[in-house]
C-alpha positions in Angstrom: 73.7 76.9 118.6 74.3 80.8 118.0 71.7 82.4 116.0 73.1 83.8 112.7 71.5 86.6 110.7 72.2 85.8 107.3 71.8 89.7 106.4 74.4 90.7 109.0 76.8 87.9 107.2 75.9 90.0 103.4 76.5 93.3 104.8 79.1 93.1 107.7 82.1 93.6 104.9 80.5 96.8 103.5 79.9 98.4 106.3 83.1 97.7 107.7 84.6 99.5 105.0 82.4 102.8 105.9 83.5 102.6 109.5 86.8 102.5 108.4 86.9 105.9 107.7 84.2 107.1 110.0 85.1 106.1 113.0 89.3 106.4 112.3 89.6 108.9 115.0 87.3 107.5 117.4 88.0 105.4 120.8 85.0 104.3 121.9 81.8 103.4 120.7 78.4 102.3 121.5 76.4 100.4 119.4 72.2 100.2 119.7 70.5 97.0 119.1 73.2 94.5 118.4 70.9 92.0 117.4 72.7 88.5 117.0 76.1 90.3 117.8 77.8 89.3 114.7 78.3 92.8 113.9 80.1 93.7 117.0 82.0 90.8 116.8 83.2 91.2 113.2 83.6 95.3 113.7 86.0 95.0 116.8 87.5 92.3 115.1 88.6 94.5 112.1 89.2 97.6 114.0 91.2 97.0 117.2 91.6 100.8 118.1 87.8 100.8 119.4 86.3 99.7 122.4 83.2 98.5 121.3 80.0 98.3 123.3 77.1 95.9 122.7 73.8 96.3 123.7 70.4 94.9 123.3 66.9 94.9 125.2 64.9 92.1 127.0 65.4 88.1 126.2 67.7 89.4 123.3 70.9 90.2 125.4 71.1 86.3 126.5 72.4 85.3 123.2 74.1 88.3 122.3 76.4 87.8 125.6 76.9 84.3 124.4 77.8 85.0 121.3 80.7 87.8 122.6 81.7 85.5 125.0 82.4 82.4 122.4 83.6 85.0 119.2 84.7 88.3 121.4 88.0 90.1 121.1 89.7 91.6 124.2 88.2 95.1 123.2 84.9 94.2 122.8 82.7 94.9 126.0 80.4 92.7 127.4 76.8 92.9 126.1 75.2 95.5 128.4 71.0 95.9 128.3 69.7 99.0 127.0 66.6 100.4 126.4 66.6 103.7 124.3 63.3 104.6 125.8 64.6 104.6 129.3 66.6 107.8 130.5 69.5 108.1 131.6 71.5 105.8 129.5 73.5 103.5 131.3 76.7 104.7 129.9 79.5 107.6 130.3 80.2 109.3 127.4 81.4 107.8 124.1 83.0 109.1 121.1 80.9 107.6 118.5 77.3 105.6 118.7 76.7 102.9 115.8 73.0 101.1 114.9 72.2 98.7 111.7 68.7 97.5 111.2 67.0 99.1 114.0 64.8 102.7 113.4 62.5 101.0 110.8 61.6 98.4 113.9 61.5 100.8 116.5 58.4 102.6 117.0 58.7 106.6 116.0 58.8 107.4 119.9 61.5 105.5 120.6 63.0 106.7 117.7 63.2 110.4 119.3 64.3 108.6 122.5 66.9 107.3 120.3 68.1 110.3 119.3 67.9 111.9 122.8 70.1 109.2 123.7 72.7 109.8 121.9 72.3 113.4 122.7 73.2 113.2 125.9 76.2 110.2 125.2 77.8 111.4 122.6 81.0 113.2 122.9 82.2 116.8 121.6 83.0 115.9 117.9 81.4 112.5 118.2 79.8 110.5 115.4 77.0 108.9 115.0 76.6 106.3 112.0 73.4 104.5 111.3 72.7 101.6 108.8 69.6 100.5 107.1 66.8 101.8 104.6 65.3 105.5 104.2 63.0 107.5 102.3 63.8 110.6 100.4 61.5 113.3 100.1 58.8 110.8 101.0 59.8 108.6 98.6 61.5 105.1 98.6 64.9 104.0 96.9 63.5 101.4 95.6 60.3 98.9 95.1 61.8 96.2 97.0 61.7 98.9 100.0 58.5 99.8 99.0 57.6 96.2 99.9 59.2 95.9 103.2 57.8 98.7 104.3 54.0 97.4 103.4 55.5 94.2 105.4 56.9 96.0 108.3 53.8 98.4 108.8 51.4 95.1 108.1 53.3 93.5 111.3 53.5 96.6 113.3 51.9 99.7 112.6 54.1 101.6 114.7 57.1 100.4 112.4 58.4 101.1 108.8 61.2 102.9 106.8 61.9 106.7 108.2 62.0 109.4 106.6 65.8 110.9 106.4 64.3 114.2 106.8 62.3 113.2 109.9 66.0 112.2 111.3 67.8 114.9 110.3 65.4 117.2 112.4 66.0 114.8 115.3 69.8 114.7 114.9 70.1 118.8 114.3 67.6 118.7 117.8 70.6 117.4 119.8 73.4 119.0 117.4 74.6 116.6 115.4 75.2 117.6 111.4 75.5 115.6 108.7 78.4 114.6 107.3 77.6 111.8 105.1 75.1 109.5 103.2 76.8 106.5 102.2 75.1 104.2 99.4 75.1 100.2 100.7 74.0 97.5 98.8 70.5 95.8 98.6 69.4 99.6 98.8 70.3 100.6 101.9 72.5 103.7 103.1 74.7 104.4 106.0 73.8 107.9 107.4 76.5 109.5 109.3 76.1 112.9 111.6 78.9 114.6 113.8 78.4 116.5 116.7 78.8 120.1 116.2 81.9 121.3 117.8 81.1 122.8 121.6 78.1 121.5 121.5 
């Protein structure tokens, strides 16, 4: 049976909406840490102008590929490993890189990997559009993010909630700029940065 994240089911449809816009003009796109795949598989679903490539690390991209193999559309890629931490990346360039629910796991390193990454990937006026919870100014959105981040920091130290300042550094690093801070629900935000033109 395919594992289901019951988060990805909640937030799938309002996301969708964001990349929508976003990612109108866009061809191609790589998305980090694809998790249970249900994303991908509900994303290239909705927007057929995209070919849309999964990834995932370790014993996670098992499932994933079974899951696109089962749900998949004919532009949706076959799950491909990747480990942000490991350079080069094995892809060509791509005009826009997508990632839900994945810098609070990550550990800060591989969160500048991350970054680097996409650096290197993304195309001139490419856009990159991540999804999950931030802090502000050092501050959080909300107490229930407060929370998780106690959880996440309890289970791993090297995890938690990033600052959007921290990122925006990172992003400005490898020329991105950004171009908008979408508010999700359950207190989350979809940050989006585009690559500066001839950069």
């Amino acid at each position: 049976m395919l594992a289901v994240s019951e988060a990805c089911e909640r937030n799938k449809g309002p996301i969708l909406a964001v990349l929508e816009g976003e990612l109108a003009a866009s061809r191609s796109v790589l998305e980090i840490g694809s998790g249970t795949g249900q994303h991908a598989v509900h994303f290239a679903r909705h927007l057929p102008h995209l070919s849309w490539q999964p990834t995932e690390v370790g014993a996670e991209l098992g499932p994933l590929a079974e899951r696109i193999r089962l749900e998949g559309t004919p532009n949706l890629r076959p799950a491909m490993a990747l480990d942000v931490r490991v350079h080069p990346w094995p892809v060509g360039r791509v005009e826009a890189v997508f990632s839900a629910n994945t810098l609070h796991i990550m550990a800060w390193d591989a969160v500048e990997h991350f970054f680097r990454g996409i650096g290197t990937v993304l195309a001139v006026a490419g856009v990159l559009c991540v999804y999950g919870p931030f802090r502000y100014r050092g501050a959080y959105t909300s107490a229930s993010n407060a929370e998780f981040d106690r959880f996440l920091r309890r289970r791993d130290p090297s995890s938690g909630i990033r600052d959007f300042e921290a990122l925006e550094r990172l992003a400005a690093a490898v020329g991105l700029e950004l171009a908008a801070d979408h508010a999700m629900p359950a207190n989350n935000q979809t940050l989006v940065w585009r690559r500066r033109s001839g950069e």
